[in-house]
N, C-alpha and C positions, 0 to 999 in steps of 0.2 A: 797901449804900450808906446812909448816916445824910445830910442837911442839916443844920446847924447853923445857929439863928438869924441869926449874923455872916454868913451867905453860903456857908460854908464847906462844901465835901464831905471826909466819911472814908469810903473804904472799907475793907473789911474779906474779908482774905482767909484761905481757910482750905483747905489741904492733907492730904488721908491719907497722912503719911510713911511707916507701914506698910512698903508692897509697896517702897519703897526700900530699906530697912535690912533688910529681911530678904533683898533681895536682894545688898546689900551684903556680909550677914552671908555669903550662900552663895558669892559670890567670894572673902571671905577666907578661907574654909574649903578652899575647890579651890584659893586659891593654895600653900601649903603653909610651910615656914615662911623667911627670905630667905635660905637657902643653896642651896635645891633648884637642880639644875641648869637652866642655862636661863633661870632669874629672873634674877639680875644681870645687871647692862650692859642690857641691852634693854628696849623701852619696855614699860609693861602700866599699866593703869588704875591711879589710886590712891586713887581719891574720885570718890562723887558726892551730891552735897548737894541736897538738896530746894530749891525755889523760894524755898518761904517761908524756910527759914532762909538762902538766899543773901541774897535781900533786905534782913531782918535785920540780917547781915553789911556789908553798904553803907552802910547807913543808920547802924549801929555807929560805924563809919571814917569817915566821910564820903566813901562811895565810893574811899577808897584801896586797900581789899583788890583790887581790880581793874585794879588797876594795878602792884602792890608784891607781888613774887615770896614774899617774906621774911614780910611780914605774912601770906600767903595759907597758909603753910605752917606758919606758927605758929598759927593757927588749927586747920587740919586735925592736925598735930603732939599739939594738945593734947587731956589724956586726954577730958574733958568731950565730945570730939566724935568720939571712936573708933569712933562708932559709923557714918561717914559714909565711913570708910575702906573698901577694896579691896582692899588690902595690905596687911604686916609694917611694909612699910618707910618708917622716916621720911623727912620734905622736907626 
């Protein structure tokens, strides 16, 4: 936490993404690739995003990713954040 003369507080947060993505990484690896039988039609994980970068993400949008199916998957979609994925398969 910093004070700023004007009154103001900024905190400051900070996450070991780490053990995420590389957990990520091992779900995309066991999932196999999106024809395996089984995968289609049915539900299975397809992301999981660390805090800080959801935050981020809000802050980005102005809080629309959270509400907007379309944005949320264009996000995840995109290559820059592949690495957040779970799955093959696009949203």
């Amino acid at each position: 936490m910093h004070e700023h003369n004007d009154g103001s507080v900024t905190f400051n947060t900070f996450q070991d993404v780490e053990p995420i993505l590389e957990h990520n990484k091992m779900l995309m690896n066991e999932y196999g690739d999106k024809l395996t039988p089984g995968k289609r039609g049915t539900w299975h994980k397809v992301a999981s995003v660390p805090n800080n970068i959801w935050e981020q993400w809000l802050i980005e949008t102005d809080y629309a990713i959270e509400k907007d199916k379309k944005l949320l998957n264009k996000y995840l979609n995109d290559p820059d954040n592949k690495f957040f994925k779970t799955s093959p398969t696009n949203l």
